[in-house]
Every structure is written in structure tokens, then in C-alpha cells.
PyMOL CGO cylinders between C-alpha atoms (Angstrom):
from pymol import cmd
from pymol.cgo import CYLINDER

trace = [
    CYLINDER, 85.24, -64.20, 241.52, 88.36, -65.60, 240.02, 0.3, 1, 1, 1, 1, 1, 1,
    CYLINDER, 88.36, -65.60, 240.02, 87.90, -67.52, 236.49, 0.3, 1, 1, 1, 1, 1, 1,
    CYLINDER, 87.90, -67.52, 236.49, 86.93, -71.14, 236.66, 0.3, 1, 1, 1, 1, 1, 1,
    CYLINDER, 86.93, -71.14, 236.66, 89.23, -73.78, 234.91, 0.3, 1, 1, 1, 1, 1, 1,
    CYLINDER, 89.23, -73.78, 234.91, 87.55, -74.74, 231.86, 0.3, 1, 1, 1, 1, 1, 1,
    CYLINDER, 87.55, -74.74, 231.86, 88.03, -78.89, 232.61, 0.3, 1, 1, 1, 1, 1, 1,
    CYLINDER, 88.03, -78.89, 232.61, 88.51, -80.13, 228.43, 0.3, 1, 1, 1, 1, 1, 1,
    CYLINDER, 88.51, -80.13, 228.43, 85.46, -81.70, 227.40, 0.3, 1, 1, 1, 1, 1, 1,
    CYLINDER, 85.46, -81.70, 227.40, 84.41, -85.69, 227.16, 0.3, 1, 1, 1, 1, 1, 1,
    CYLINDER, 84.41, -85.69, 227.16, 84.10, -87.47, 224.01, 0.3, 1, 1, 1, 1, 1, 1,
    CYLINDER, 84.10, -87.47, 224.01, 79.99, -87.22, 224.47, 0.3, 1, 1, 1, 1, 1, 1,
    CYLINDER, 79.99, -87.22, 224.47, 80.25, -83.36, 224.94, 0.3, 1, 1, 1, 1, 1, 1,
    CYLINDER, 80.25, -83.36, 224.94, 80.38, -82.50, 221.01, 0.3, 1, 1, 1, 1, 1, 1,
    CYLINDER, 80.38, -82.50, 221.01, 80.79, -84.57, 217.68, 0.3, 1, 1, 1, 1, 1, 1,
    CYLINDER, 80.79, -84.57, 217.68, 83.00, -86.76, 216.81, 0.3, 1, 1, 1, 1, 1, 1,
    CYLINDER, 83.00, -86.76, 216.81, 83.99, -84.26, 214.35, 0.3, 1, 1, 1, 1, 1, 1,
    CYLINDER, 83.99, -84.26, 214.35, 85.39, -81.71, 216.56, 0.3, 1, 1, 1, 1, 1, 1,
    CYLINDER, 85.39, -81.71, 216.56, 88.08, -84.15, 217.97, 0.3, 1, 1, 1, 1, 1, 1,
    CYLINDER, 88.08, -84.15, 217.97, 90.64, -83.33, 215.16, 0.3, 1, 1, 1, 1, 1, 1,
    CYLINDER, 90.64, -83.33, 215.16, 90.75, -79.50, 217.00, 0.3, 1, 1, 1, 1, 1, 1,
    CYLINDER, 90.75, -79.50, 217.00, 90.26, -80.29, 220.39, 0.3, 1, 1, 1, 1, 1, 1,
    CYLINDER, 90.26, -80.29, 220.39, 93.08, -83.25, 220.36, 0.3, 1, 1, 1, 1, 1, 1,
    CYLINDER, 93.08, -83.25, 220.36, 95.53, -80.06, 218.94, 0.3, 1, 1, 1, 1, 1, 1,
    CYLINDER, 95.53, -80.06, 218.94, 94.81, -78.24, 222.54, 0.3, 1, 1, 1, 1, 1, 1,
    CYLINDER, 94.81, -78.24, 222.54, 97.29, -79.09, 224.90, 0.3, 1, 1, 1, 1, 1, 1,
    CYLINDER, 97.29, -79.09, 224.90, 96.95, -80.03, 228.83, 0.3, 1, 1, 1, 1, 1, 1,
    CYLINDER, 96.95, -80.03, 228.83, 97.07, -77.06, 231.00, 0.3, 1, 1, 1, 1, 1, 1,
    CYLINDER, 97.07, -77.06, 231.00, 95.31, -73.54, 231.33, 0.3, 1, 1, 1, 1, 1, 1,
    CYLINDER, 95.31, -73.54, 231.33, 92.63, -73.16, 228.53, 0.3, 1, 1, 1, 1, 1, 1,
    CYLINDER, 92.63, -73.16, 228.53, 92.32, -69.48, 229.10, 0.3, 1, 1, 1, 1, 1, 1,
    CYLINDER, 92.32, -69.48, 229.10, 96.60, -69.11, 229.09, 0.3, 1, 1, 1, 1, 1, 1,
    CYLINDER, 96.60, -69.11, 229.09, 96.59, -70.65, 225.83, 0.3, 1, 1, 1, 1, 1, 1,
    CYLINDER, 96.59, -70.65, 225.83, 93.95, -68.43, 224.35, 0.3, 1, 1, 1, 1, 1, 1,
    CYLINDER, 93.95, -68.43, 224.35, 95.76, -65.18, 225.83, 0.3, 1, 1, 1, 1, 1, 1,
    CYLINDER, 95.76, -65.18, 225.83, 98.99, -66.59, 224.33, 0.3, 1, 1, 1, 1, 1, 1,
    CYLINDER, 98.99, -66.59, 224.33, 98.27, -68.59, 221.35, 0.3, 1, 1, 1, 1, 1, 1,
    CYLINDER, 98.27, -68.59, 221.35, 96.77, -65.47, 219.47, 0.3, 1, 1, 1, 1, 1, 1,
    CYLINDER, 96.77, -65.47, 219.47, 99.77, -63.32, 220.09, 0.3, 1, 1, 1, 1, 1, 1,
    CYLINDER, 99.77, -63.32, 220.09, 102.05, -65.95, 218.49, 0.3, 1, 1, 1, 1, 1, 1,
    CYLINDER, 102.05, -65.95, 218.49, 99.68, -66.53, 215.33, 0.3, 1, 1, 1, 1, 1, 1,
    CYLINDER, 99.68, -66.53, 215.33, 99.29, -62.48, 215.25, 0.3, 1, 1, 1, 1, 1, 1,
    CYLINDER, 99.29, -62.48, 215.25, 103.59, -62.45, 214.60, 0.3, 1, 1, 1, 1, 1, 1,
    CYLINDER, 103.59, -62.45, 214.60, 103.05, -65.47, 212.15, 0.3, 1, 1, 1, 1, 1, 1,
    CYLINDER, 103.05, -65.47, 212.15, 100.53, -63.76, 210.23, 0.3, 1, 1, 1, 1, 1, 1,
    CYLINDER, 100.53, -63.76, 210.23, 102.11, -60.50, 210.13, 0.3, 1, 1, 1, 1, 1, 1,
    CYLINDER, 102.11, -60.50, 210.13, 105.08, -61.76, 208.87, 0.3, 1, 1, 1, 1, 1, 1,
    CYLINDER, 105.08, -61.76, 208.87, 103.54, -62.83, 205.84, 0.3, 1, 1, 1, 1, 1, 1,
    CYLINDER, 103.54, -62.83, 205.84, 102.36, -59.49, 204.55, 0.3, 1, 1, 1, 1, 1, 1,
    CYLINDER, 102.36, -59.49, 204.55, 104.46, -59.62, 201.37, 0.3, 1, 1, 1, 1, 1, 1,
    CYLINDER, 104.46, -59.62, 201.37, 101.96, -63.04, 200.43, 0.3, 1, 1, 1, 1, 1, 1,
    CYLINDER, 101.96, -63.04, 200.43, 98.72, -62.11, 201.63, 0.3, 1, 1, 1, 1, 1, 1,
    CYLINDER, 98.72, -62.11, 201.63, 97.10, -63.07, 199.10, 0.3, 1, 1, 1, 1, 1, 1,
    CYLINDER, 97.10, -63.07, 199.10, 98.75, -66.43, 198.36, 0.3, 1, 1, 1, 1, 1, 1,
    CYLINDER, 98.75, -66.43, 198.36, 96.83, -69.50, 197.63, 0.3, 1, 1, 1, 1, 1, 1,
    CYLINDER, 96.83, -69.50, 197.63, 98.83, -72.65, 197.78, 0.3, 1, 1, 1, 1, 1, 1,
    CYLINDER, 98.83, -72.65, 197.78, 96.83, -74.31, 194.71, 0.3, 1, 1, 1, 1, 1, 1,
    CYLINDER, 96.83, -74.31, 194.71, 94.08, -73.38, 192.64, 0.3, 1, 1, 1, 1, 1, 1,
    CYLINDER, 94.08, -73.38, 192.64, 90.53, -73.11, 194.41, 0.3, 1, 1, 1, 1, 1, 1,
    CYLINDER, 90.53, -73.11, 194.41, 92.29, -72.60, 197.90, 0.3, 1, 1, 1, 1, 1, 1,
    CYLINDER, 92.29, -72.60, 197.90, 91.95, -70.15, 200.23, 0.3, 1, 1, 1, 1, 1, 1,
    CYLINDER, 91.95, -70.15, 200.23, 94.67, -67.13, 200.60, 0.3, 1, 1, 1, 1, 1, 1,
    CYLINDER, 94.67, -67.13, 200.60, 96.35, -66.33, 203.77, 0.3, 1, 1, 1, 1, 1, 1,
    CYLINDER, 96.35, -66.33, 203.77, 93.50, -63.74, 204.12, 0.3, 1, 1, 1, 1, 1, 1,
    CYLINDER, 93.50, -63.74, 204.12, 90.84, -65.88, 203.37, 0.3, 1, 1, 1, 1, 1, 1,
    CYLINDER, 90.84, -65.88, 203.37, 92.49, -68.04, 206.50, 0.3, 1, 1, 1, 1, 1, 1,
    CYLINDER, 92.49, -68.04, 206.50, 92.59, -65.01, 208.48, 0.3, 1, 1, 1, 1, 1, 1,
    CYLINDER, 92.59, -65.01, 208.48, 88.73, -64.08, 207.70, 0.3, 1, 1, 1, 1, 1, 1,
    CYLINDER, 88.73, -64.08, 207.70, 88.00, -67.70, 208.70, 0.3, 1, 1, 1, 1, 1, 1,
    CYLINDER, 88.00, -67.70, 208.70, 89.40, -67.78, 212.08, 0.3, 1, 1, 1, 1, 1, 1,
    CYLINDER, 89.40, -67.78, 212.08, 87.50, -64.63, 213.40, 0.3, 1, 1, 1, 1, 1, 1,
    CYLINDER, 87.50, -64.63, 213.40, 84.59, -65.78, 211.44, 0.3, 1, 1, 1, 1, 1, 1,
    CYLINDER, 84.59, -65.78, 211.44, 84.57, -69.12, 213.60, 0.3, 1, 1, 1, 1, 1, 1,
    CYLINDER, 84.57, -69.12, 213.60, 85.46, -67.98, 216.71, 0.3, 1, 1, 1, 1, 1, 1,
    CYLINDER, 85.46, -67.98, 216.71, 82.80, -65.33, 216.66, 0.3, 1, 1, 1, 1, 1, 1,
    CYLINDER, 82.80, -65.33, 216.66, 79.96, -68.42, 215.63, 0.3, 1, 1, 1, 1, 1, 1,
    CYLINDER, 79.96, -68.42, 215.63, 81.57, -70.51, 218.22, 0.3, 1, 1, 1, 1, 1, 1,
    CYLINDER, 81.57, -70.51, 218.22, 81.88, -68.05, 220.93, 0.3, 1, 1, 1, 1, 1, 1,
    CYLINDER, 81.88, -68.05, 220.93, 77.82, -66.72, 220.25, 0.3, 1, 1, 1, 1, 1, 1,
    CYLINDER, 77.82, -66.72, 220.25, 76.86, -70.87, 220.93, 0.3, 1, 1, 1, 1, 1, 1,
    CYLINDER, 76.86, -70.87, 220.93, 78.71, -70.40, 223.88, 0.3, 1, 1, 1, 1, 1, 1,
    CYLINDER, 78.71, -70.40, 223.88, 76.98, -67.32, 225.06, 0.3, 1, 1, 1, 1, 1, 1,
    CYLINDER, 76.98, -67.32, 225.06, 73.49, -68.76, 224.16, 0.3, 1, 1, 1, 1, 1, 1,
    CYLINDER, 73.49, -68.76, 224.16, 73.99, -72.06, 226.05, 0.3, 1, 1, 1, 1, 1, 1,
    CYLINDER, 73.99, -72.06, 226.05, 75.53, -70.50, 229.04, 0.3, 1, 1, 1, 1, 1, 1,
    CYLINDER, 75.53, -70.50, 229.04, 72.93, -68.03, 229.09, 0.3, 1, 1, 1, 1, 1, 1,
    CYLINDER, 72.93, -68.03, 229.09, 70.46, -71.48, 229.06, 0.3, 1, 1, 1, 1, 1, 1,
    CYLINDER, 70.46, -71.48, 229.06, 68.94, -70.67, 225.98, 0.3, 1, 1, 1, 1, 1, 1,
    CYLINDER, 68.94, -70.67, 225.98, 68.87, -74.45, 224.41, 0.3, 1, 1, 1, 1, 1, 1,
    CYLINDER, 68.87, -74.45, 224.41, 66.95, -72.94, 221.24, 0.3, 1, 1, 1, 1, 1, 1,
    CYLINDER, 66.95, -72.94, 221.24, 69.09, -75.11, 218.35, 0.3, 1, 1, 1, 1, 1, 1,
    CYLINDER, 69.09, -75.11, 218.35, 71.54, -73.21, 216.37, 0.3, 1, 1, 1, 1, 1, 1,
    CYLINDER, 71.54, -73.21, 216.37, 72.18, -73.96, 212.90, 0.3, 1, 1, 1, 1, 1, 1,
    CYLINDER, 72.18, -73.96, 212.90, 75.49, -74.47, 210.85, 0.3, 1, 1, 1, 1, 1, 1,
    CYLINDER, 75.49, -74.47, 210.85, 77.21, -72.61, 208.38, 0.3, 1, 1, 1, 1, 1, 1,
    CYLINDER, 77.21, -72.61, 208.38, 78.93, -72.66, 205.03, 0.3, 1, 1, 1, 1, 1, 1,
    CYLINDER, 78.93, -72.66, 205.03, 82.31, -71.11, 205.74, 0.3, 1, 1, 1, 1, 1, 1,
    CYLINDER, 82.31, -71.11, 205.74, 83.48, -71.72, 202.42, 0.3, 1, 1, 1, 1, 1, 1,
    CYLINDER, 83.48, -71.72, 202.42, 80.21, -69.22, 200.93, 0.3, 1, 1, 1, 1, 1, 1,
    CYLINDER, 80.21, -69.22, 200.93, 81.59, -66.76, 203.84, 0.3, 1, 1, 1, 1, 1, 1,
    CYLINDER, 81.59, -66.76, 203.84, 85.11, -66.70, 202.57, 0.3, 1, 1, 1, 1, 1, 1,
    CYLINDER, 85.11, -66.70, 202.57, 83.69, -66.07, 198.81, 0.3, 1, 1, 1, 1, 1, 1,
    CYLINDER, 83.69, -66.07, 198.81, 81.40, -63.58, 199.82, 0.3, 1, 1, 1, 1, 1, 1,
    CYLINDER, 81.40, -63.58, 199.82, 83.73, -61.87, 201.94, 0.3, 1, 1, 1, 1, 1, 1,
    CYLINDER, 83.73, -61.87, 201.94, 85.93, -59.27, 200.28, 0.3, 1, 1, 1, 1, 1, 1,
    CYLINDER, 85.93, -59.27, 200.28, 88.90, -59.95, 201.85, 0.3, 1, 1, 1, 1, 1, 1,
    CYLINDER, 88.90, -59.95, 201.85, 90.81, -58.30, 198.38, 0.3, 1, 1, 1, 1, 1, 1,
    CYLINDER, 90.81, -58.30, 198.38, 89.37, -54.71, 200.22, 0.3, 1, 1, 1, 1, 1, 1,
    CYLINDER, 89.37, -54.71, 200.22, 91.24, -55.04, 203.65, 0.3, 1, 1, 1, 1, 1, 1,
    CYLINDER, 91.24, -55.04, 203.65, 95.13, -55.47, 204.19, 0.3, 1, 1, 1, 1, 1, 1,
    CYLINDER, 95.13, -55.47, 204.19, 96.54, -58.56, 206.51, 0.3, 1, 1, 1, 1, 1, 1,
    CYLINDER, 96.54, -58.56, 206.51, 97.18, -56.14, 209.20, 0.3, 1, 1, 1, 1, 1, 1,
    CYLINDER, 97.18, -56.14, 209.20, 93.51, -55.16, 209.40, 0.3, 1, 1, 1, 1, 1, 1,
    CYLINDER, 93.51, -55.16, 209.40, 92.27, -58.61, 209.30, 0.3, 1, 1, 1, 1, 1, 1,
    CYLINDER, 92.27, -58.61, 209.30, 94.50, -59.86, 212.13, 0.3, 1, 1, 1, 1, 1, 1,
    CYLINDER, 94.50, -59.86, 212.13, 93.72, -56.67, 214.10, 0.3, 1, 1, 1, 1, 1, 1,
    CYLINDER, 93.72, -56.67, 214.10, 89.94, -58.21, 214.19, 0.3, 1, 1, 1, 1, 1, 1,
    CYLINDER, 89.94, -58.21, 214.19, 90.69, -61.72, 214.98, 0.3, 1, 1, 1, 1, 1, 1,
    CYLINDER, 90.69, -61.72, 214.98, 92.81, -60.24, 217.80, 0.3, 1, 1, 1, 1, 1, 1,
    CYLINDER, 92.81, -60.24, 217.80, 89.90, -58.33, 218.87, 0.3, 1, 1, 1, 1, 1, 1,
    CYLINDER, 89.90, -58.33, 218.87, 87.85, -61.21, 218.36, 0.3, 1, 1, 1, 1, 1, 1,
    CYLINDER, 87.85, -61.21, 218.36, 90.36, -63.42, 220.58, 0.3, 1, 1, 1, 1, 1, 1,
    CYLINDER, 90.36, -63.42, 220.58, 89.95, -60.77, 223.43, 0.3, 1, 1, 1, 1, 1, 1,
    CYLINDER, 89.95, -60.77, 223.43, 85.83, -60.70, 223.41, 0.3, 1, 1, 1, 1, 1, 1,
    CYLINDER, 85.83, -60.70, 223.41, 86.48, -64.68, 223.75, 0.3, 1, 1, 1, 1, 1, 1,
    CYLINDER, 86.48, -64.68, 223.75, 88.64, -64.94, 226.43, 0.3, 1, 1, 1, 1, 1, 1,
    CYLINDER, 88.64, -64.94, 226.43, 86.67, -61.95, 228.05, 0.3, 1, 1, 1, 1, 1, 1,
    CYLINDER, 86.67, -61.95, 228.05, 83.49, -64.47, 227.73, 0.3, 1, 1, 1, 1, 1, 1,
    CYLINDER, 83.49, -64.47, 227.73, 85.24, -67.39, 228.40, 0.3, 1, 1, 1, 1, 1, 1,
    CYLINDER, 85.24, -67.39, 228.40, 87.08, -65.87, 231.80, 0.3, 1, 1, 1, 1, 1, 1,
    CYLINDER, 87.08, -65.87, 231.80, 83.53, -65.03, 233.39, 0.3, 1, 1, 1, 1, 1, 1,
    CYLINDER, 83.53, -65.03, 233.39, 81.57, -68.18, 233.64, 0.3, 1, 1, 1, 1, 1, 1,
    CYLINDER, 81.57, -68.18, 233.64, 81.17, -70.65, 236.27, 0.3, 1, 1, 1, 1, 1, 1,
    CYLINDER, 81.17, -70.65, 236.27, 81.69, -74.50, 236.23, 0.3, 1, 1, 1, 1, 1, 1,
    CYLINDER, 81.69, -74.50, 236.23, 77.94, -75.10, 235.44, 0.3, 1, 1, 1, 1, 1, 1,
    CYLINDER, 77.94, -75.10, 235.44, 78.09, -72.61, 232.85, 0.3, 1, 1, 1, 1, 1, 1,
    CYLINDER, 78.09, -72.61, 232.85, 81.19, -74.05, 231.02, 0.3, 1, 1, 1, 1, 1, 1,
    CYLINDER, 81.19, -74.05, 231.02, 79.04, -77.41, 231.62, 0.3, 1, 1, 1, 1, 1, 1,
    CYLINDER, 79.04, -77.41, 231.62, 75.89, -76.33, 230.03, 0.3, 1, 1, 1, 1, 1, 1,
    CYLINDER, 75.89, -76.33, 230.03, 74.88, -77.87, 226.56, 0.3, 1, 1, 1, 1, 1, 1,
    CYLINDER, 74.88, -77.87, 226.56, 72.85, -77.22, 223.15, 0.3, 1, 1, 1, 1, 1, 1,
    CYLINDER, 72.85, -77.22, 223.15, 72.73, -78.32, 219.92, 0.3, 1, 1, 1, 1, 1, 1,
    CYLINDER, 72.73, -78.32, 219.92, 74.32, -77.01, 217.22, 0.3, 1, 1, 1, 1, 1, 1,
    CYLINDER, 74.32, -77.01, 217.22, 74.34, -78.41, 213.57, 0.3, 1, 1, 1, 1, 1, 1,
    CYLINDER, 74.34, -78.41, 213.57, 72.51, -80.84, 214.82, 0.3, 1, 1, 1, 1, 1, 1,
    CYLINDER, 72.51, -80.84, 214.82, 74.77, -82.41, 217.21, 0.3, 1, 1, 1, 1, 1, 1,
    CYLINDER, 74.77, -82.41, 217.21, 75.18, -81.53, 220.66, 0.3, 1, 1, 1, 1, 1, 1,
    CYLINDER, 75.18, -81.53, 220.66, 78.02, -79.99, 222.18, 0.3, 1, 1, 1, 1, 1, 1,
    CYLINDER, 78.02, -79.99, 222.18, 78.99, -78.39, 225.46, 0.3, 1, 1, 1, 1, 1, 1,
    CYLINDER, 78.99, -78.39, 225.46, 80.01, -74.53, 226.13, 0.3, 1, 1, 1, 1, 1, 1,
    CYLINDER, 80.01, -74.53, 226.13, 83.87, -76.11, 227.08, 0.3, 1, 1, 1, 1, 1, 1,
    CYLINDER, 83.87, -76.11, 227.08, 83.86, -78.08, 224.20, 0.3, 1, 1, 1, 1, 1, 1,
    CYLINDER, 83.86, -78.08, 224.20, 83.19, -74.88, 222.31, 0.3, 1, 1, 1, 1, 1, 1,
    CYLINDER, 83.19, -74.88, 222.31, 85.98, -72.56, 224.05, 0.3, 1, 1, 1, 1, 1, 1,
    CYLINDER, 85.98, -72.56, 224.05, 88.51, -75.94, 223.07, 0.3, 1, 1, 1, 1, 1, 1,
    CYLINDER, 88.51, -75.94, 223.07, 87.19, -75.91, 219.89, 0.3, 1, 1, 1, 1, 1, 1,
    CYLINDER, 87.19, -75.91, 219.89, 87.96, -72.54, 218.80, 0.3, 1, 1, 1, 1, 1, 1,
    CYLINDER, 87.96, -72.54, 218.80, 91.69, -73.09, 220.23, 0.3, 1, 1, 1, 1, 1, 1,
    CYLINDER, 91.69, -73.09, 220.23, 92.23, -76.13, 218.38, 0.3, 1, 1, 1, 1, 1, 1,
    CYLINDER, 92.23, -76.13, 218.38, 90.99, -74.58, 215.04, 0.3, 1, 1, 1, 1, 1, 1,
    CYLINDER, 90.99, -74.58, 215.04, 93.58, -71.83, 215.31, 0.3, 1, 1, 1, 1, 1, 1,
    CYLINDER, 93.58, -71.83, 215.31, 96.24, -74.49, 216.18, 0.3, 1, 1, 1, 1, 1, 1,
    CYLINDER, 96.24, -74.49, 216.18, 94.99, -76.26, 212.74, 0.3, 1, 1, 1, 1, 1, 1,
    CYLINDER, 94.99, -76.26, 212.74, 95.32, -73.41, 210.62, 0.3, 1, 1, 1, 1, 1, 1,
    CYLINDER, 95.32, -73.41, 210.62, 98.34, -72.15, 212.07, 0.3, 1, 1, 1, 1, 1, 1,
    CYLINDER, 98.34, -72.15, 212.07, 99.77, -75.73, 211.18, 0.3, 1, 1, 1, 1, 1, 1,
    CYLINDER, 99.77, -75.73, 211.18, 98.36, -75.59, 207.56, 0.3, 1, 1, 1, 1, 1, 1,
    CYLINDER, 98.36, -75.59, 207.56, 99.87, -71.70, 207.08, 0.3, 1, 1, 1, 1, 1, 1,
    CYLINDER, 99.87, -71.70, 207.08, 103.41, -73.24, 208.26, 0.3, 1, 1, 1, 1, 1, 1,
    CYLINDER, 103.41, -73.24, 208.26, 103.06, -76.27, 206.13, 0.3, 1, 1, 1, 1, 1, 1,
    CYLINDER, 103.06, -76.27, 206.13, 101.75, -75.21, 202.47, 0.3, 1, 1, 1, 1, 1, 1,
    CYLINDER, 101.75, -75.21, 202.47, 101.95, -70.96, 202.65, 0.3, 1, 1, 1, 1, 1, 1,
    CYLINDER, 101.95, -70.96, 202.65, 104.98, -70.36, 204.94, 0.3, 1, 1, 1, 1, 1, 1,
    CYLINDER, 104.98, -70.36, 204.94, 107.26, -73.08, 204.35, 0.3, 1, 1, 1, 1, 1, 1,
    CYLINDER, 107.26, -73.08, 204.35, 110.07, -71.88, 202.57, 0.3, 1, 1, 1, 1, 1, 1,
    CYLINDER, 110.07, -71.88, 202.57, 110.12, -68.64, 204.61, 0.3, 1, 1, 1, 1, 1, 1,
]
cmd.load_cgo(trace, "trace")
């Protein structure tokens, strides 16, 4: 069985908050752009060794921090999708990503090893993502709260990378 499009989601398929990301995700092949987008933030990131640790102002997060971040949401977004395609509607709480990045010790790893995870991360997405069926991709739950499909989920987590890879061009990368 060949992968099913993953159609983008209606306005009543998540919050009204998750618009900013999904709005970033172009028209075309979902599960193209997740193959591709990751290899093109993977060169961004990479290329930025020499400020790793870079903060653009005081109480921000570094370019690690950002890197953390991504795999950390794409792994909680990618488990809702699991559980709700599996059926299991059992409500799923949010998170505090800013008490992940503190609590993370992203001073212990180098760039390189923290993009080699959300790379890793990308692939056990698109792996997910590349295996369900229309009524799957369909199915909902509730998560902080607010419901939200299992497409709206797989657009979410490739409009969030498109928003931080904006934010790393604009305010860490843009005098390189």
C-alpha cells in the first residue's frame, strides 16, 4: 500500500493557535516536504557551528536550545499522532517547552549531535506519517485541551520547523 496524501487540515481540525505553522506549509506533497525540508535546515544548522551557542538577546534561546526544541516537538507531536491514529482518544496534556529547554543540557552536546537527532527524529515522522490511511490521518483527540486532527498534527510539525528556520535566518544568521 502506497502512502496516502495527507489532505491539509480545516480550520475546525486544531486551534486557532496552530494556524501561524500550518499557514507556513506550502500546497503540494506533505510527506516531500518533510523528506526535504529537514535536509535543508540540517545544512542551515550545520553551518552555524562556530555560534552554537548564540542567543540573539538576553533570556533567549541559543541556536541549540532551537535545535533541542524542534526534536522535542516533533517527537510530542508525532506521539499525539500515533495515539489518535491508533484510536486511543484518552486526552493528552501540554507542555512547557521553555522548562524543557532549561532543563535540557544542551551546553553537554555539540550542534552536530543535536541535529543528528532531529534528523533522526524527522525520519521516525515521516516513517509514521507515510503508513497511515485516510481515516487514520482523519482521526481526532484532544490535546491541551483543544482538539486537533492526526493531519493537522503532521502540518503542524512542518510549519514549526519552517518558523524556526525563519527566526534562525532573521535574528542568529543574518549577517552570515
Amino acid at each position: 500500500m502506497g502512502a496516502a496524501t495527507i489532505v491539509r487540515p480545516q480550520a475546525d481540525e486544531h486551534s486557532e493557535y496552530y494556524s501561524r505553522y500550518i499557514q507556513r506549509v506550502p500546497d503540494g506533497d506533505l510527506l516531500t516536504l518533510l523528506r526535504t525540508q529537514i535536509v535543508d535546515t540540517a545544512a542551515l544548522v550545520r553551518g552555524a557551528s562556530a555560534r552554537a551557542d548564540y542567543a540573539y538577546a538576553p533570556g533567549k534561546w541559543t541556536i541549540k536550545q532551537t535545535v533541542l526544541h524542534l526534536s522535542d516537538v516533533e517527537r510530542v507531536m508525532s506521539y499525539r499522532a500515533l495515539r489518535f491514529a491508533r484510536n486511543d482518544v484518552t486526552p493528552v496534556p501540554g507542555f512547557d517547552e521553555n522548562a524543557w529547554a532549561d532543563s535540557a543540557r544542551v551546553s553537554n552536546r555539540t550542534l552536530d549531535d543535536l541535529v543528528d537527532e532531529l534528523e533522526v527524529v524527522r525520519a521516525a515522522t515521516v516513517q509514521l506519517a507515510s503508513h497511515l490511511d485516510p481515516d487514520e490521518l482523519a482521526r481526532r483527540g484532544t490535546a491541551s485541551n483543544h482538539g486537533i486532527s492526526v493531519r493537522a498534527l503532521f502540518y503542524i510539525i512542518a510549519g514549526h520547523e519552517r518558523h524556526h528556520v525563519a527566526l534562525l535566518k532573521e535574528r542568529y544568521l543574518n549577517d552570515v
